[in-house]
C-alpha positions as CSV (number, residue, x, y, z in Angstrom):
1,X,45.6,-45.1,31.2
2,X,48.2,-46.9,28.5
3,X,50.0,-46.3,25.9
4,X,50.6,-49.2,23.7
5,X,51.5,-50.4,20.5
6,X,50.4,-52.8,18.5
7,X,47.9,-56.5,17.9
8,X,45.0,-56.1,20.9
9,X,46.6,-53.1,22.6
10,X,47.1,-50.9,20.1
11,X,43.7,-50.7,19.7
12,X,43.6,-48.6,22.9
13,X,45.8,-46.5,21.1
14,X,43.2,-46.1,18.3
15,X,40.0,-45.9,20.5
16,X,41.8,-42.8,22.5
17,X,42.9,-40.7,19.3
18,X,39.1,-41.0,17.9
19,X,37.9,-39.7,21.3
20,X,40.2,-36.3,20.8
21,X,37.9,-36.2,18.0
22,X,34.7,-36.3,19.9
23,X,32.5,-33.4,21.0
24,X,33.0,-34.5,24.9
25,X,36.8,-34.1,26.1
26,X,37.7,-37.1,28.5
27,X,39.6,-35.1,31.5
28,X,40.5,-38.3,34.2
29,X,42.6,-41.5,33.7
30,X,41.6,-44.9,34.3
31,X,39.3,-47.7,32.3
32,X,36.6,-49.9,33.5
33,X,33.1,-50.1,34.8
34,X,29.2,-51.0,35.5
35,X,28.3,-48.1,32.9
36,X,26.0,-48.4,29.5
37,X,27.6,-49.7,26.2
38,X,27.6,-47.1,23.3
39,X,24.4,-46.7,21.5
40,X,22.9,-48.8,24.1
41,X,21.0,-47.6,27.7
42,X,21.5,-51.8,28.7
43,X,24.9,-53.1,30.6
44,X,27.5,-54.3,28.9
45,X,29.7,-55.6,31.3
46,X,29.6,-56.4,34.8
47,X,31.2,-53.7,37.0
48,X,34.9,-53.9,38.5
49,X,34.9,-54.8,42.5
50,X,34.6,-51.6,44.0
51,X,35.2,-50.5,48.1
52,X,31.8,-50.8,50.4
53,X,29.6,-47.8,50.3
54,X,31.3,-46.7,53.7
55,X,34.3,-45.9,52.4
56,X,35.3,-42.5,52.5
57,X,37.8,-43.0,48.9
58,X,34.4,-45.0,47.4
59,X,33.3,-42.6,44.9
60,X,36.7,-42.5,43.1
61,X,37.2,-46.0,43.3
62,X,34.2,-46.4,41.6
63,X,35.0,-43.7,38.7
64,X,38.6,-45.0,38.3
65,X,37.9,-48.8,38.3
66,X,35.0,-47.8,36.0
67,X,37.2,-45.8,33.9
68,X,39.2,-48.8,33.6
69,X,37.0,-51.2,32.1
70,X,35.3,-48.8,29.9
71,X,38.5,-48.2,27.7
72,X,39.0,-51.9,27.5
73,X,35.6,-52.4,26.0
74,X,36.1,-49.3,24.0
75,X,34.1,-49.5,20.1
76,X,36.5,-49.3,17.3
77,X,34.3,-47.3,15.1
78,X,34.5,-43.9,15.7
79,X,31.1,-43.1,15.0
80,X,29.9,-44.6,18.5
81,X,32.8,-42.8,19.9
82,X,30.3,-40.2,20.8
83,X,28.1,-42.3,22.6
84,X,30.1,-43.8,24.4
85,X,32.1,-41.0,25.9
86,X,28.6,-40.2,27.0
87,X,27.1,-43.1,28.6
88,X,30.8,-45.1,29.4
89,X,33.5,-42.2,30.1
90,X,31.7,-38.7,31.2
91,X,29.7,-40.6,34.6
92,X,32.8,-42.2,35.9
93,X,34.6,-38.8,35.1
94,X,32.2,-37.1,37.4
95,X,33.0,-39.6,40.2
96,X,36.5,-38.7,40.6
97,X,36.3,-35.0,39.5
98,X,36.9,-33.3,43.5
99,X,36.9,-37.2,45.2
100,X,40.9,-37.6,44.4
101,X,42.3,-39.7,47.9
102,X,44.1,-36.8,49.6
103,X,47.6,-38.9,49.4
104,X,47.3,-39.0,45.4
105,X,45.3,-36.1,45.0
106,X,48.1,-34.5,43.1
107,X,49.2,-37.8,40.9
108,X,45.7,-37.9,39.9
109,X,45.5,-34.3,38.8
110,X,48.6,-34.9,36.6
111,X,47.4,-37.9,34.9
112,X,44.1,-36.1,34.6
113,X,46.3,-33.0,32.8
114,X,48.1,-35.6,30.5
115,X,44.7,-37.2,29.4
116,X,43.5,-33.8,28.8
117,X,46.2,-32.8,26.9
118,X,46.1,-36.1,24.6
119,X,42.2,-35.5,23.7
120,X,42.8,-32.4,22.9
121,X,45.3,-32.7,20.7
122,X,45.7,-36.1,20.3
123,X,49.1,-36.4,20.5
124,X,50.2,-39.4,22.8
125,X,53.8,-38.1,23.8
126,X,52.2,-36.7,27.2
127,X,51.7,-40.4,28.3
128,X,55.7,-40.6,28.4
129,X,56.3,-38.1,30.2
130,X,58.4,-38.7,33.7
131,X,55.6,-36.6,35.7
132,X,52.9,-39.1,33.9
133,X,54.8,-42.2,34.7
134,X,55.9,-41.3,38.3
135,X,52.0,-40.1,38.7
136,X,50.9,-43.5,37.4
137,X,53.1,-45.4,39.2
138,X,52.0,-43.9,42.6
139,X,48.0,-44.4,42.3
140,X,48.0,-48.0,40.4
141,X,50.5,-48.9,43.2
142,X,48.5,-47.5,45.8
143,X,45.0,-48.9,44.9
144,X,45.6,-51.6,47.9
145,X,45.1,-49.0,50.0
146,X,42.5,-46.6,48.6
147,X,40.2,-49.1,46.7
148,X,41.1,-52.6,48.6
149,X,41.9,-53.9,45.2
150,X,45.0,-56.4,44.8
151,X,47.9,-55.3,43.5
152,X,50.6,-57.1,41.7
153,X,54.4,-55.4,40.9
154,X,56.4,-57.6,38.4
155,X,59.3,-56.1,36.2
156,X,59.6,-56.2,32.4
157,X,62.7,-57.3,31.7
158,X,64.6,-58.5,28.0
159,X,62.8,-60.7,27.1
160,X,60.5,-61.7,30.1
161,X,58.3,-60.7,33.0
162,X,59.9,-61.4,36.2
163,X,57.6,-61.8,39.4
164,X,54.0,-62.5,38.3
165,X,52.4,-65.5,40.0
166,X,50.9,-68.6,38.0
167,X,47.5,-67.8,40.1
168,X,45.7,-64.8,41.5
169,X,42.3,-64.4,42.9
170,X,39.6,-63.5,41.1
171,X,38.3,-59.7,41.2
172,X,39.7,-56.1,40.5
173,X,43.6,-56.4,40.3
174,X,46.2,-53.4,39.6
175,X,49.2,-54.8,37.5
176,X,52.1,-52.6,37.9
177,X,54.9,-52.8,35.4
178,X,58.5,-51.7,36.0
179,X,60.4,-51.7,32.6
180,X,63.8,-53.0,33.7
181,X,65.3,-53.6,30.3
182,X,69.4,-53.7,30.4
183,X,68.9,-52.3,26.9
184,X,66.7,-49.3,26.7
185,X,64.0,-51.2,25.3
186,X,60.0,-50.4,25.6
187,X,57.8,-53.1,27.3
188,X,54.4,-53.9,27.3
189,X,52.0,-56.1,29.1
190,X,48.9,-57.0,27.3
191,X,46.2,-59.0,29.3
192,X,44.2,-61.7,27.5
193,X,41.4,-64.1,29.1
194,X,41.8,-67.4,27.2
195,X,37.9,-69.1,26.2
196,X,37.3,-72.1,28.7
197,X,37.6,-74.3,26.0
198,X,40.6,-73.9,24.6
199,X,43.3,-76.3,25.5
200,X,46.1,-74.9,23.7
201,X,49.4,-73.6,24.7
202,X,50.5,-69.9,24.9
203,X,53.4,-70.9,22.2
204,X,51.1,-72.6,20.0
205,X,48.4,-69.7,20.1
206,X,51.1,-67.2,19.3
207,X,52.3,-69.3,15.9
208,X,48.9,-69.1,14.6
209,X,48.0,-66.2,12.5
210,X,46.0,-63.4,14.4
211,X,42.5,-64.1,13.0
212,X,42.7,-67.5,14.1
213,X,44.2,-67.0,17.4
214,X,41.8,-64.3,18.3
215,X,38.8,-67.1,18.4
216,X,40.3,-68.3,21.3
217,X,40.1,-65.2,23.2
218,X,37.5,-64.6,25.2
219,X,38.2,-61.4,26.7
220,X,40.7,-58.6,25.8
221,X,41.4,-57.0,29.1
222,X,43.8,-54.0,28.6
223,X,46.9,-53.5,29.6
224,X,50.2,-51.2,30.1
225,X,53.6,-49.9,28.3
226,X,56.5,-48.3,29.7
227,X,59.7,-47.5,28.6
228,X,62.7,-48.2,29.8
229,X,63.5,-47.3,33.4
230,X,59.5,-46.3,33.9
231,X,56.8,-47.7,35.6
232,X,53.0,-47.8,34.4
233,X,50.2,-50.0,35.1
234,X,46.8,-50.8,34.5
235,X,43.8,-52.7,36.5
236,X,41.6,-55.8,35.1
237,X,38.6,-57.5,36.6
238,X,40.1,-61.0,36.1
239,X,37.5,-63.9,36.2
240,X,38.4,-67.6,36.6
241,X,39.8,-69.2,34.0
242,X,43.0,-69.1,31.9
243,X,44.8,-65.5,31.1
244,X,47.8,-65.2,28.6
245,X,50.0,-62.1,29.0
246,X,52.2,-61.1,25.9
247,X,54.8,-57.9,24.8
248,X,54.0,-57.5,21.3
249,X,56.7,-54.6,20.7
250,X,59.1,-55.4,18.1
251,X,63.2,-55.7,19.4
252,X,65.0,-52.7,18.5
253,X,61.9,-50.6,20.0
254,X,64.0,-48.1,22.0
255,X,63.4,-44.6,22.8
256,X,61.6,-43.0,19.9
257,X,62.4,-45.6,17.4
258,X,60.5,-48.5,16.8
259,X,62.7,-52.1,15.9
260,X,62.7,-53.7,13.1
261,X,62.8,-57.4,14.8
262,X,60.5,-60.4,15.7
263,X,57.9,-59.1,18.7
264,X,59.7,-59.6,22.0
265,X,57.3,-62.5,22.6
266,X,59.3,-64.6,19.9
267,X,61.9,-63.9,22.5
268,X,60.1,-65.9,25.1
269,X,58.0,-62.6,26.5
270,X,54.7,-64.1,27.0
271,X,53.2,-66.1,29.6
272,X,50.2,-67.3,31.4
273,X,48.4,-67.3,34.9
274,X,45.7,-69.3,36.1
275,X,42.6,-67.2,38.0
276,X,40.4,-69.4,40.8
């Protein structure tokens, strides 16, 4: 579950406040899955790598990762918001509902409370809260262990990401952010899969205005915020190819105010890995 800001990820943002507005209340945290698109009883997306059937933590892993790639492919339009809670968000809701891993049991439940909370009322503020963050921190870093999915911990720092490698393997990977900004400011990490035939750099894709960028993006994948001194994460099926991470929050963004300067990426807080 994120809470972001603005370009891509903001859109999460958006896509969570219209579902406070929809009949079915979405009561567990996570995005992705093998679920139906809104409107539609076909597949939309291939399902996130999930533990063997033997595994005693499978049916949450399969909610949660589900969970996880259902907000990313989320519909804008808040009249399919309906739908989709039905067919994307309630069956993957089911599968962790009483299947929490006994060692996060109680991490889950509070992220579960937050999300609650937040579609309910649809105020956002229960994402920030230390409980949240400490809960998230503990299952996205524990997924190794409960769901065999690969987990990589970098730090946010001004104006960079420290410890993210230039490749990763491809399949189900929790990214787990530690905001370790020296001045109180909020970091985010949003997750981009570049199209296969686009040959041009991060820097030059960021100078080009959005609309133009955008049509050479192949797949918006998510992604995390934390403030400073928390930690938050998020988990993306990454295919093989190119993937561009980016902080779009503006400098000045600190505590409850948002800056008034360039996005931290004009700072040099952007980068790229490859996926084989």
């Amino acid at each position: 579950m994120t809470n972001a800001h603005r370009h891509p990820i903001g859109r999460s943002s958006a896509v969570l406040a219209a579902l406070a507005l929809a009949t079915s209340v979405l009561a567990a945290c996570g995005d992705d899955d093998d679920a139906t698109g809104a409107g539609s009883d076909e597949p939309t997306a291939e399902a996130a790598s999930a533990p063997d059937e033997g595994s005693t933590d499978a049916e949450f892993c399969e909610g949660f990762l589900g969970l996880e790639a259902a907000f990313a492919e989320a519909p804008e339009d808040e009249a399919e918001i309906p739908a989709f809670v039905q067919q994307r968000i309630d069956p993957n809701l089911a599968l962790i509902e009483g299947n929490e891993p006994a060692a996060i049991a109680e991490d889950v439940q509070t992220m579960t409370a937050a999300v609650t909370e937040v579609t309910s009322t649809g105020d956002f503020s229960a994402f920030e809260t230390p409980e949240f963050l400490a809960a998230s921190e503990s299952v996205y870093g524990s997924l190794d262990d409960t769901c065999d999915v690969e987990v990589v911990e970098f730090r946010a720092i001004d104006y960079g990401y420290e410890g993210l490698p230039a490749t990763l393997p491809a399949g189900a990977t929790s990214f787990v952010m530690s905001n370790e900004s020296e001045a109180g400011e909020a970091h985010e990490f949003v997750l981009v899969k570049l199209s296969d035939d686009t040959d041009l750099s991060i820097q030059e894709l960021l100078e080009m205005p959005e609309a133009e960028a955008e049509q050479h993006i192949d797949t918006f994948a998510g992604g995390t915020f934390a403030p400073a001194g928390a930690t938050a994460g998020t988990v993306t099926e990454l295919s093989p190819g190119r993937w561009a991470y980016v902080c779009f929050i503006p400098v000045g963004s600190v505590g409850d105010t948002e800056g008034s300067g360039p996005p931290h990426f004009v700072e040099g807080m952007a980068g790229e890995l490859t996926v084989d």
